[in-house]
C-alpha positions as a LaTeX table, in Angstrom:
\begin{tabular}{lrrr}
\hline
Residue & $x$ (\AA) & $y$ (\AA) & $z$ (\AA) \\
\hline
Unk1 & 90.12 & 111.65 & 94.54 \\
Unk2 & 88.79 & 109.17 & 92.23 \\
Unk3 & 90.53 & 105.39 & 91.71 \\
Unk4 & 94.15 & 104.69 & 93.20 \\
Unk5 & 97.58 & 102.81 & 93.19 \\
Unk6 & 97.40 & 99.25 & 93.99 \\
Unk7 & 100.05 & 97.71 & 95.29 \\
Unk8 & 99.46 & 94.43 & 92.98 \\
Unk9 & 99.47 & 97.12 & 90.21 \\
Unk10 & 103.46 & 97.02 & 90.37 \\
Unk11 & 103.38 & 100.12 & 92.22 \\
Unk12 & 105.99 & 100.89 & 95.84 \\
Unk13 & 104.09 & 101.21 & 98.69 \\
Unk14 & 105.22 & 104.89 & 99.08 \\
Unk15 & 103.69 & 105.12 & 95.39 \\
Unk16 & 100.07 & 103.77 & 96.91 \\
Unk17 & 100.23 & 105.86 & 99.72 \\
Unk18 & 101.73 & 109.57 & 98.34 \\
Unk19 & 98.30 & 110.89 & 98.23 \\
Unk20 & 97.19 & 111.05 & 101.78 \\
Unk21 & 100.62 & 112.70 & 102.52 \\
Unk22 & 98.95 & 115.00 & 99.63 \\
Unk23 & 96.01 & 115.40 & 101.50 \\
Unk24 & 97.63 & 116.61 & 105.09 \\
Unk25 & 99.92 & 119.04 & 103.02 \\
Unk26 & 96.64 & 120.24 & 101.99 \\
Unk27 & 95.21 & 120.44 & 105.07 \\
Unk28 & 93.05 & 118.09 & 105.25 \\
Unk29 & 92.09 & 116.41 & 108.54 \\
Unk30 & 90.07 & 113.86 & 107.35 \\
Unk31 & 89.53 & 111.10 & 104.85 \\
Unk32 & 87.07 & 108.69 & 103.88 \\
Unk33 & 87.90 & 105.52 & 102.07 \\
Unk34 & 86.18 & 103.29 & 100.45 \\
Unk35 & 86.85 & 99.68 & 98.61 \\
Unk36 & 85.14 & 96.61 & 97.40 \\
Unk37 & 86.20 & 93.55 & 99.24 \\
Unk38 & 85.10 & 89.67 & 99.35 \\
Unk39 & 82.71 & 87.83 & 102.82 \\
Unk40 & 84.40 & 86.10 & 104.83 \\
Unk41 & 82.14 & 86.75 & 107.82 \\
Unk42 & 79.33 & 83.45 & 106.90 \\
Unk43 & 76.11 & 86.45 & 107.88 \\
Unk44 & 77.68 & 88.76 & 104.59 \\
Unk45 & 75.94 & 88.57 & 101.90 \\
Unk46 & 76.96 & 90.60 & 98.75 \\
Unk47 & 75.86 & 94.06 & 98.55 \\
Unk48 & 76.39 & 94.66 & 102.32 \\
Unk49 & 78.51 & 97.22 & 103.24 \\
Unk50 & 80.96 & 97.23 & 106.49 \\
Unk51 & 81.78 & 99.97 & 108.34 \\
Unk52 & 85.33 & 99.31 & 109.22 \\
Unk53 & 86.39 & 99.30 & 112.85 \\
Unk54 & 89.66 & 97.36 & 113.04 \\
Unk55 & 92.09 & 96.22 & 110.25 \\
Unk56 & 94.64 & 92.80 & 109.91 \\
Unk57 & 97.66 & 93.69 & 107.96 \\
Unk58 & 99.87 & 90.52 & 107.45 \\
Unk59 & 102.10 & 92.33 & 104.83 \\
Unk60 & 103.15 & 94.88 & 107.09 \\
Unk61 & 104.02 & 93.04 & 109.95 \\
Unk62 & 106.20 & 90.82 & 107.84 \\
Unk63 & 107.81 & 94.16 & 106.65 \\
Unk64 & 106.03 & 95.43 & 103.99 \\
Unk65 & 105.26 & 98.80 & 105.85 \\
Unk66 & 104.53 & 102.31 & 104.27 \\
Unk67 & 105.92 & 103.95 & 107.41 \\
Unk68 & 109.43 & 101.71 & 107.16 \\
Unk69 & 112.86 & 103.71 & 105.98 \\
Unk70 & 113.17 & 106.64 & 108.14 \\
Unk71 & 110.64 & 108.73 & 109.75 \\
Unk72 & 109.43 & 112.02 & 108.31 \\
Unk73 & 108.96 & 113.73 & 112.29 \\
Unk74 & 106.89 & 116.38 & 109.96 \\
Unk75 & 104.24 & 114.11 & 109.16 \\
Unk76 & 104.19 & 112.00 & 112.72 \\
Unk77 & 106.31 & 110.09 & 115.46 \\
Unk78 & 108.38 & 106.55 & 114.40 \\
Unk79 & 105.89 & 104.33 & 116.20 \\
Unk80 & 102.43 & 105.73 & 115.70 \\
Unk81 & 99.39 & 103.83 & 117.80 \\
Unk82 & 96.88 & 102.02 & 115.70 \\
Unk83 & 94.59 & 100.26 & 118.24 \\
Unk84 & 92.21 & 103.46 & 117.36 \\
Unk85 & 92.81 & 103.86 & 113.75 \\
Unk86 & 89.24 & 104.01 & 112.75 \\
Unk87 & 87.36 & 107.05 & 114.20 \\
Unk88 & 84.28 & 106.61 & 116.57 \\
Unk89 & 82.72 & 109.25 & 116.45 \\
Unk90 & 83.15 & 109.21 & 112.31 \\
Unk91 & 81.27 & 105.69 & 112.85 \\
Unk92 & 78.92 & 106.92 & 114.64 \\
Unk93 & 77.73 & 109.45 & 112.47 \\
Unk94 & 77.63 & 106.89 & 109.85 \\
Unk95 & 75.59 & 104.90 & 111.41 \\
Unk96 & 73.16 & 108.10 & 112.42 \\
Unk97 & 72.80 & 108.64 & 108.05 \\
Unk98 & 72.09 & 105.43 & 107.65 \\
Unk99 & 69.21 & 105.26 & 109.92 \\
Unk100 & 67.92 & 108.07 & 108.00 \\
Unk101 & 68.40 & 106.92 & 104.25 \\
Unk102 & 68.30 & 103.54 & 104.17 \\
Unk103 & 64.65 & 102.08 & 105.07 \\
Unk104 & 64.30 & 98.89 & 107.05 \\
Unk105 & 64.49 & 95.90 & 105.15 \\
Unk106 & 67.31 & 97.32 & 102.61 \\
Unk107 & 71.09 & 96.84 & 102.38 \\
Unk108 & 72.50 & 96.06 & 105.33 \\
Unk109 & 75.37 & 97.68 & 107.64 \\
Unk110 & 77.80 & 96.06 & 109.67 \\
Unk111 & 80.95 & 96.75 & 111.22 \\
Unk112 & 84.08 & 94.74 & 111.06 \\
Unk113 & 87.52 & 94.02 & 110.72 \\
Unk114 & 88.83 & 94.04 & 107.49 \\
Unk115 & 92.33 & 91.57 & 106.20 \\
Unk116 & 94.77 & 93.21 & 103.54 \\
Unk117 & 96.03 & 91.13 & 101.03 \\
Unk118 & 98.27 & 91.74 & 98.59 \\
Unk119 & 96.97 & 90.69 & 95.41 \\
Unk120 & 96.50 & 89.85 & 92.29 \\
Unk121 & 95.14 & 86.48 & 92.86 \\
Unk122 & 91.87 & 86.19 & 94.93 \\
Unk123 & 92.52 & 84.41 & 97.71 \\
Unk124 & 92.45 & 80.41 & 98.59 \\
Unk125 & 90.34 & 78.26 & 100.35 \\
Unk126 & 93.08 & 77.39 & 103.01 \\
Unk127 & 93.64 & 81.43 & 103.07 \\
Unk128 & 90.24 & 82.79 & 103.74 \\
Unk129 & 89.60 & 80.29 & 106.34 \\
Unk130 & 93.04 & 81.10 & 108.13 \\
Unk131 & 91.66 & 85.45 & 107.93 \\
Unk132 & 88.18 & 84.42 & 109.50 \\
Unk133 & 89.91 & 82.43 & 111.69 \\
Unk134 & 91.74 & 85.42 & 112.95 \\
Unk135 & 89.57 & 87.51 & 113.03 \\
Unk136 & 88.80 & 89.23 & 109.26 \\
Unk137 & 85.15 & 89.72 & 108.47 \\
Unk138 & 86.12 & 90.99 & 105.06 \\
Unk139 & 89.59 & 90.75 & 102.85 \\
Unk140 & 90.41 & 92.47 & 99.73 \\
Unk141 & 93.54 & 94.58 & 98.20 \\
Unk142 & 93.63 & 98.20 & 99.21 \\
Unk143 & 93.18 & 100.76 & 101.68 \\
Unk144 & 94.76 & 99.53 & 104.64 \\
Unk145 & 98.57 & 101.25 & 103.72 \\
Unk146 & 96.74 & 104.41 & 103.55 \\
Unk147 & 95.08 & 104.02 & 106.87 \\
Unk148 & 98.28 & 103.38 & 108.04 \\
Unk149 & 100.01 & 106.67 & 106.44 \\
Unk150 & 96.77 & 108.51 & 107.60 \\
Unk151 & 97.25 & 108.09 & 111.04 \\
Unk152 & 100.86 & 108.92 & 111.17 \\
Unk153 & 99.95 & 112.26 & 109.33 \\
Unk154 & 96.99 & 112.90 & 112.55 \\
Unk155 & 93.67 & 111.94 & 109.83 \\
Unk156 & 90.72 & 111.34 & 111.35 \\
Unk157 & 90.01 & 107.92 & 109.22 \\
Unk158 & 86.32 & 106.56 & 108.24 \\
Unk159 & 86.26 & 103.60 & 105.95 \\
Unk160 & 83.45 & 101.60 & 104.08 \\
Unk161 & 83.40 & 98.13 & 102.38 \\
Unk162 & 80.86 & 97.04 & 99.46 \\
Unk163 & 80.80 & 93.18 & 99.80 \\
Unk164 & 81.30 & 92.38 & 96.26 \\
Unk165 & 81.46 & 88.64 & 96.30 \\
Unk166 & 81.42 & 85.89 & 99.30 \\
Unk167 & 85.13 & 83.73 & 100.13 \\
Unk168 & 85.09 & 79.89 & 99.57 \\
Unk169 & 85.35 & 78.80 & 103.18 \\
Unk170 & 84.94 & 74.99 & 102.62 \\
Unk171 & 87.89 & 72.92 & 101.87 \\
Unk172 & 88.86 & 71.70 & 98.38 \\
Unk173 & 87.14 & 68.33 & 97.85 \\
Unk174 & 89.38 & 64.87 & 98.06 \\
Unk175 & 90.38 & 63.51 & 95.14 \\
Unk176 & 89.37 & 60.35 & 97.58 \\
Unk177 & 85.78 & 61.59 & 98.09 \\
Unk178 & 83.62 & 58.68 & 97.75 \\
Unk179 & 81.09 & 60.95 & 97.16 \\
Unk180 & 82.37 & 62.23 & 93.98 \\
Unk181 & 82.97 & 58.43 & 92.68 \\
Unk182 & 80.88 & 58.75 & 89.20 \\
Unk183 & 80.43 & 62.03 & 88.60 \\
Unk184 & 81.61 & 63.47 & 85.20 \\
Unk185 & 84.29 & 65.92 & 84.28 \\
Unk186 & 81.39 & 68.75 & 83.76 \\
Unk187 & 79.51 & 68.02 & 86.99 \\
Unk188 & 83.25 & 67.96 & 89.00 \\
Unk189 & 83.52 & 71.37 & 87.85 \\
Unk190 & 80.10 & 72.53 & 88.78 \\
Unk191 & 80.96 & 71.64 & 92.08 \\
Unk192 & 84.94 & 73.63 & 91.47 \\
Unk193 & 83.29 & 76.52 & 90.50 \\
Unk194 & 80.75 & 77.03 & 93.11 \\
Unk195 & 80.97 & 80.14 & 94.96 \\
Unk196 & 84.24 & 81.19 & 93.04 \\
Unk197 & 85.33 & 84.69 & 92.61 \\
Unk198 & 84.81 & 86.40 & 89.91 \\
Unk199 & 86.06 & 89.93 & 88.83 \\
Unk200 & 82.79 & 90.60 & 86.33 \\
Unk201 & 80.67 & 90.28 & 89.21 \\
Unk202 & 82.91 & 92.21 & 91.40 \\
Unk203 & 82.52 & 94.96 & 89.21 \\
Unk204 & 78.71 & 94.70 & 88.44 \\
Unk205 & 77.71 & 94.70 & 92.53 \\
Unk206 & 80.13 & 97.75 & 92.76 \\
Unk207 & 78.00 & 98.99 & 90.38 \\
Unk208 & 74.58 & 98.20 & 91.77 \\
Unk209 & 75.79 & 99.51 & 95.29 \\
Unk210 & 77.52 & 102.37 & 94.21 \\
Unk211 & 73.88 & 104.60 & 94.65 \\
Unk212 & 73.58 & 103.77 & 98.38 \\
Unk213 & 77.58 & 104.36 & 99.01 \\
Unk214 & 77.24 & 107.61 & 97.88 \\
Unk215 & 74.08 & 108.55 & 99.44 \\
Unk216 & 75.80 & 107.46 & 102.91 \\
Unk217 & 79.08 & 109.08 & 102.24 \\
Unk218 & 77.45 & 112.77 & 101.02 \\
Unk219 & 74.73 & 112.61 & 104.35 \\
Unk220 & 78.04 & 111.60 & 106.54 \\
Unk221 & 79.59 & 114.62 & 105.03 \\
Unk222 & 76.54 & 116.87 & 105.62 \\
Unk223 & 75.88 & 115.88 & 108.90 \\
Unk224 & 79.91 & 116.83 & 109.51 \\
Unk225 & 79.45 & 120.74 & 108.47 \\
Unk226 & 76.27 & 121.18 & 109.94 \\
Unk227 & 77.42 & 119.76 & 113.20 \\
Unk228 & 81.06 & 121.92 & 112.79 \\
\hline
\end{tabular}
Protein backbone atom coordinates (compact mmCIF):
# COMPACT_ATOMS: atom_id res chain seq x y z
CA UNK A 1 0.00 0.00 0.00
CA UNK A 2 1.41 3.22 -0.98
CA UNK A 3 0.52 6.79 1.04
CA UNK A 4 -2.49 6.87 3.63
CA UNK A 5 -5.33 8.73 5.56
CA UNK A 6 -4.19 11.22 7.98
CA UNK A 7 -6.12 12.01 10.58
CA UNK A 8 -5.23 15.95 10.23
CA UNK A 9 -6.39 15.27 6.61
CA UNK A 10 -10.14 15.62 7.92
CA UNK A 11 -10.44 12.02 7.81
CA UNK A 12 -12.42 9.61 11.08
CA UNK A 13 -10.14 7.59 12.69
CA UNK A 14 -11.99 4.43 11.43
CA UNK A 15 -11.29 6.15 7.90
CA UNK A 16 -7.23 6.10 8.79
CA UNK A 17 -7.33 2.83 10.04
CA UNK A 18 -9.88 0.66 7.45
CA UNK A 19 -6.94 -0.68 5.71
CA UNK A 20 -5.24 -2.89 8.18
CA UNK A 21 -8.76 -4.35 8.91
CA UNK A 22 -8.24 -4.80 4.92
CA UNK A 23 -5.18 -6.43 5.39
CA UNK A 24 -6.32 -9.28 8.14
CA UNK A 25 -9.46 -9.93 5.86
CA UNK A 26 -6.81 -10.65 3.49
CA UNK A 27 -4.90 -12.65 5.47
CA UNK A 28 -2.26 -11.00 6.20
CA UNK A 29 -0.33 -11.53 9.46
CA UNK A 30 1.96 -8.94 9.23
CA UNK A 31 2.63 -5.32 8.47
CA UNK A 32 5.36 -3.01 8.22
CA UNK A 33 4.96 0.68 8.61
CA UNK A 34 6.81 3.28 7.95
CA UNK A 35 6.65 7.34 8.51
CA UNK A 36 8.76 10.41 8.61
CA UNK A 37 8.81 12.01 11.98
CA UNK A 38 10.78 15.05 13.75
CA UNK A 39 14.13 14.43 16.82
CA UNK A 40 13.30 14.90 19.81
CA UNK A 41 15.87 12.50 21.26
CA UNK A 42 19.14 15.49 21.41
CA UNK A 43 21.71 12.17 19.74
CA UNK A 44 19.06 12.23 16.35
CA UNK A 45 20.25 13.72 13.77
CA UNK A 46 18.22 13.89 10.47
CA UNK A 47 18.43 11.03 8.22
CA UNK A 48 18.50 8.49 11.11
CA UNK A 49 16.05 6.06 11.15
CA UNK A 50 14.33 4.47 14.47
CA UNK A 51 13.26 1.25 14.80
CA UNK A 52 10.19 1.62 16.85
CA UNK A 53 9.87 -0.29 20.10
CA UNK A 54 7.23 1.51 22.18
CA UNK A 55 4.65 4.22 21.20
CA UNK A 56 2.94 7.46 23.41
CA UNK A 57 -0.52 8.08 22.22
CA UNK A 58 -1.99 11.18 24.06
CA UNK A 59 -5.03 11.34 21.65
CA UNK A 60 -6.20 8.08 22.47
CA UNK A 61 -6.06 8.09 25.98
CA UNK A 62 -8.03 11.29 26.02
CA UNK A 63 -10.56 9.34 23.81
CA UNK A 64 -9.66 9.60 20.50
CA UNK A 65 -9.35 5.72 20.06
CA UNK A 66 -9.76 3.62 16.77
CA UNK A 67 -10.88 0.65 18.86
CA UNK A 68 -13.76 2.95 20.81
CA UNK A 69 -17.71 2.27 19.80
CA UNK A 70 -18.27 -1.33 20.14
CA UNK A 71 -16.05 -4.18 19.65
CA UNK A 72 -15.92 -6.21 16.45
CA UNK A 73 -15.11 -9.87 18.66
CA UNK A 74 -14.18 -10.96 14.83
CA UNK A 75 -11.29 -8.87 14.59
CA UNK A 76 -10.08 -9.11 18.55
CA UNK A 77 -11.14 -8.87 22.35
CA UNK A 78 -12.50 -5.16 23.89
CA UNK A 79 -9.27 -4.55 25.78
CA UNK A 80 -6.39 -5.74 23.68
CA UNK A 81 -2.65 -5.61 25.49
CA UNK A 82 -0.24 -3.18 24.00
CA UNK A 83 2.84 -3.34 26.31
CA UNK A 84 4.20 -5.70 23.28
CA UNK A 85 2.85 -3.98 20.32
CA UNK A 86 6.04 -3.87 18.41
CA UNK A 87 7.41 -7.36 17.50
CA UNK A 88 10.90 -8.59 18.77
CA UNK A 89 11.75 -10.85 16.87
CA UNK A 90 10.57 -8.48 13.67
CA UNK A 91 13.28 -6.04 15.37
CA UNK A 92 15.58 -8.25 15.53
CA UNK A 93 15.72 -9.25 12.13
CA UNK A 94 15.91 -5.69 11.30
CA UNK A 95 18.61 -5.10 13.00
CA UNK A 96 20.38 -8.52 11.49
CA UNK A 97 19.77 -6.57 7.56
CA UNK A 98 21.13 -3.76 8.69
CA UNK A 99 24.33 -5.14 9.79
CA UNK A 100 24.55 -6.51 6.43
CA UNK A 101 23.65 -3.44 4.12
CA UNK A 102 24.52 -0.61 5.76
CA UNK A 103 28.51 -0.22 6.20
CA UNK A 104 29.95 1.28 9.34
CA UNK A 105 30.10 4.83 9.38
CA UNK A 106 26.60 5.31 7.40
CA UNK A 107 23.06 6.17 8.54
CA UNK A 108 22.45 5.31 11.73
CA UNK A 109 19.78 2.95 13.58
CA UNK A 110 18.21 3.39 16.75
CA UNK A 111 15.34 2.23 18.55
CA UNK A 112 12.79 4.27 20.34
CA UNK A 113 9.61 5.36 21.41
CA UNK A 114 7.74 7.25 19.16
CA UNK A 115 4.73 10.33 20.37
CA UNK A 116 1.52 10.67 18.07
CA UNK A 117 0.32 13.90 17.46
CA UNK A 118 -2.42 14.95 15.81
CA UNK A 119 -1.54 17.46 13.40
CA UNK A 120 -1.49 19.85 11.17
CA UNK A 121 0.71 22.20 12.98
CA UNK A 122 4.28 21.00 13.87
CA UNK A 123 4.59 20.98 17.22
CA UNK A 124 5.75 23.79 19.97
CA UNK A 125 8.59 24.40 21.89
CA UNK A 126 6.68 23.89 25.27
CA UNK A 127 5.22 20.57 23.41
CA UNK A 128 8.28 18.77 22.29
CA UNK A 129 9.96 19.33 25.50
CA UNK A 130 6.83 17.98 27.51
CA UNK A 131 7.11 14.37 24.72
CA UNK A 132 10.96 14.04 25.53
CA UNK A 133 10.18 14.62 28.82
CA UNK A 134 7.99 11.62 28.82
CA UNK A 135 9.59 9.65 27.20
CA UNK A 136 9.22 10.25 23.05
CA UNK A 137 12.44 9.95 21.11
CA UNK A 138 10.57 10.89 17.98
CA UNK A 139 6.90 12.62 17.30
CA UNK A 140 5.13 13.01 14.13
CA UNK A 141 1.36 12.39 12.69
CA UNK A 142 0.63 8.84 11.68
CA UNK A 143 0.94 5.32 12.24
CA UNK A 144 0.27 4.83 15.72
CA UNK A 145 -3.94 4.27 15.17
CA UNK A 146 -2.95 1.58 12.90
CA UNK A 147 -0.64 -0.08 15.31
CA UNK A 148 -3.33 0.08 17.50
CA UNK A 149 -6.05 -1.60 15.01
CA UNK A 150 -3.16 -4.05 14.08
CA UNK A 151 -2.87 -5.57 17.21
CA UNK A 152 -6.48 -6.01 17.92
CA UNK A 153 -6.73 -7.82 14.46
CA UNK A 154 -3.45 -10.41 15.90
CA UNK A 155 -0.57 -8.40 13.25
CA UNK A 156 2.67 -9.02 13.95
CA UNK A 157 3.74 -5.07 13.77
CA UNK A 158 7.39 -3.74 12.63
CA UNK A 159 7.70 -0.03 12.27
CA UNK A 160 10.49 2.42 10.99
CA UNK A 161 11.01 6.22 11.37
CA UNK A 162 13.14 8.52 8.84
CA UNK A 163 14.16 11.52 11.08
CA UNK A 164 13.19 14.18 8.77
CA UNK A 165 13.91 17.27 10.77
CA UNK A 166 15.15 17.87 14.59
CA UNK A 167 12.26 19.54 17.43
CA UNK A 168 13.08 23.02 18.94
CA UNK A 169 13.77 21.94 22.50
CA UNK A 170 14.93 25.36 23.88
CA UNK A 171 12.45 27.76 25.17
CA UNK A 172 11.15 30.79 23.24
CA UNK A 173 13.48 33.71 24.06
CA UNK A 174 12.17 36.66 26.64
CA UNK A 175 10.98 39.49 25.25
CA UNK A 176 13.14 40.66 28.56
CA UNK A 177 16.37 39.03 27.32
CA UNK A 178 19.04 41.43 27.92
CA UNK A 179 20.82 39.65 25.56
CA UNK A 180 18.70 40.47 22.69
CA UNK A 181 18.76 44.39 23.75
CA UNK A 182 20.02 45.87 20.18
CA UNK A 183 19.59 43.45 17.88
CA UNK A 184 17.48 44.26 14.73
CA UNK A 185 14.19 42.98 13.49
CA UNK A 186 16.21 40.67 10.79
CA UNK A 187 18.78 39.31 13.24
CA UNK A 188 15.59 38.58 15.97
CA UNK A 189 14.33 36.43 13.36
CA UNK A 190 17.50 34.64 12.55
CA UNK A 191 17.52 33.63 15.92
CA UNK A 192 13.14 32.68 15.54
CA UNK A 193 13.87 30.68 12.80
CA UNK A 194 16.67 28.57 13.93
CA UNK A 195 16.09 25.00 13.90
CA UNK A 196 12.36 25.49 12.74
CA UNK A 197 10.43 22.93 10.90
CA UNK A 198 10.02 22.97 7.69
CA UNK A 199 7.81 20.76 5.37
CA UNK A 200 10.31 21.30 2.06
CA UNK A 201 12.94 19.78 3.96
CA UNK A 202 10.77 17.17 5.38
CA UNK A 203 10.10 16.08 2.09
CA UNK A 204 13.65 16.38 0.51
CA UNK A 205 15.37 14.01 3.54
CA UNK A 206 12.41 11.58 2.85
CA UNK A 207 13.70 11.68 -0.32
CA UNK A 208 17.41 11.26 0.24
CA UNK A 209 16.62 8.33 2.76
CA UNK A 210 14.11 6.72 0.91
CA UNK A 211 17.15 4.30 -0.91
CA UNK A 212 18.33 2.89 2.45
CA UNK A 213 14.49 2.42 3.79
CA UNK A 214 13.86 0.33 1.12
CA UNK A 215 16.95 -1.60 1.00
CA UNK A 216 16.21 -2.48 4.86
CA UNK A 217 12.58 -3.14 4.41
CA UNK A 218 13.06 -5.67 1.07
CA UNK A 219 16.32 -7.62 3.08
CA UNK A 220 13.81 -7.70 6.31
CA UNK A 221 11.34 -9.22 3.98
CA UNK A 222 13.85 -11.69 2.44
CA UNK A 223 15.33 -12.76 5.41
CA UNK A 224 11.38 -13.51 6.56
CA UNK A 225 10.72 -16.22 3.59
CA UNK A 226 13.92 -17.67 3.65
CA UNK A 227 13.77 -18.21 7.34
CA UNK A 228 9.72 -19.44 6.94
Amino acid sequence: MVGRAHYYEGHTIDKVTFPIRVFKLLGVDTIVLTNAAGGLNPEYTVGDIVLLNDHIFLAGLAGLHPLRGPNIDEFGPRFPPLSDAYDLELRRHVHKAWKALIPPGGRKLHEGVYAFVGGPSYETRAECRLLRQIGADVVGMSTVPEIVAARHCGLRVLALSLVTNTAVLSPVPRGDDCQLRGKNTRELEVILQEGKANHEEVLEASRSAAIDMQKIVIQFIMDGFEGS
